[in-house]
N, C-alpha and C positions, 0 to 999 in steps of 0.2 A: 307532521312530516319531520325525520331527520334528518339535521345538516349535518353534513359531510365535514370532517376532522380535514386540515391542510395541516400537514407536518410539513416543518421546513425547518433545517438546521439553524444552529446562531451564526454568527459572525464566529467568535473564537478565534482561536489558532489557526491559521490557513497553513502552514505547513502541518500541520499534526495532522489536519483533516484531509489532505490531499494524500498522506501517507498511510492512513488509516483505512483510506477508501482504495485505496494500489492493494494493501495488504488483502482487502478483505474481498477484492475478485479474483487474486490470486488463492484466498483462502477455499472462494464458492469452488474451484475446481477440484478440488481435492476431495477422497473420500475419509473426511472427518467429521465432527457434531459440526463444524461450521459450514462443510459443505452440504451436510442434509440440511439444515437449516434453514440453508441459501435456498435448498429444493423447498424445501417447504412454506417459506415465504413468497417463493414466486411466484406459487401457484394461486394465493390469496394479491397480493399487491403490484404484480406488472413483474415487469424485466430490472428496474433500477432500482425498486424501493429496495431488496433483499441485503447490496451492497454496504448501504448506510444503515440496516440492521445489524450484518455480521460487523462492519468496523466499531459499532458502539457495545457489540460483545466482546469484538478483541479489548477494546479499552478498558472493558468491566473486567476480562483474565488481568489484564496491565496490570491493573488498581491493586488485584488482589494479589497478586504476584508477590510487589511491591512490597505490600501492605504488611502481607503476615511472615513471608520471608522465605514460604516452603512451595521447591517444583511444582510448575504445573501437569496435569495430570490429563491423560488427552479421554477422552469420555468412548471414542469408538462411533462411528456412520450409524450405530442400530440402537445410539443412547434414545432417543426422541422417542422409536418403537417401544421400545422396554419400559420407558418411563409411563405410557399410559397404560392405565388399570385395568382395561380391559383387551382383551387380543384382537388382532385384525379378523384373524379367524372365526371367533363369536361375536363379533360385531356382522358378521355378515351370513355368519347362522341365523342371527336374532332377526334381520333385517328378512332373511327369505321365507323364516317363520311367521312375520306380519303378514307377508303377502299370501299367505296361505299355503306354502311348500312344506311338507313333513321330510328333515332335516336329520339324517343319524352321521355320528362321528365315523 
């Protein structure tokens, strides 16, 4: 039987984290990689968990911002699509070709 993972934040900065989670449902509305994100994790984790995903990505942009010293670069609402290797489109040829449908482009 698998036990179930509880994620639960640390203590930390309570201002950084109350501002990080402001930012980042302000961030879920928008049509950016953070807002498909937000789509995309909510569909997997509930209505709240997506929040405390996207603010621990704004803080990972933060870091690297910071870090190496050069503009961020916005990725565009269709990055998550693009980035898998295979298309929606023949993921769902393949899928009507198992069920025995003959499938032309």
């Amino acid at each position: 039987m698998r036990v179930k993972k509880r994620a639960r934040t640390t203590q930390g900065n309570q201002t950084l984290k109350s501002v990080l989670l402001e930012a980042a449902w302000a961030a879920s509305k928008t049509r950016t990689f953070l807002g498909s994100k937000s789509w995309s994790v909510t569909g997997r984790k509930g209505k709240k968990r997506p929040k405390v995903v996207i603010a621990h990505k704004i803080l990972v942009i933060a870091y690297f911002v910071l870090k190496t010293g050069e503009p961020y670069n916005k990725l565009g609402p269709d990055y998550l699509e693009k980035r898998k290797s295979i298309s929606t489109e023949e993921l769902m040829i393949r899928r009507l070709q198992k069920k025995g449908y003959a499938v032309t482009k």
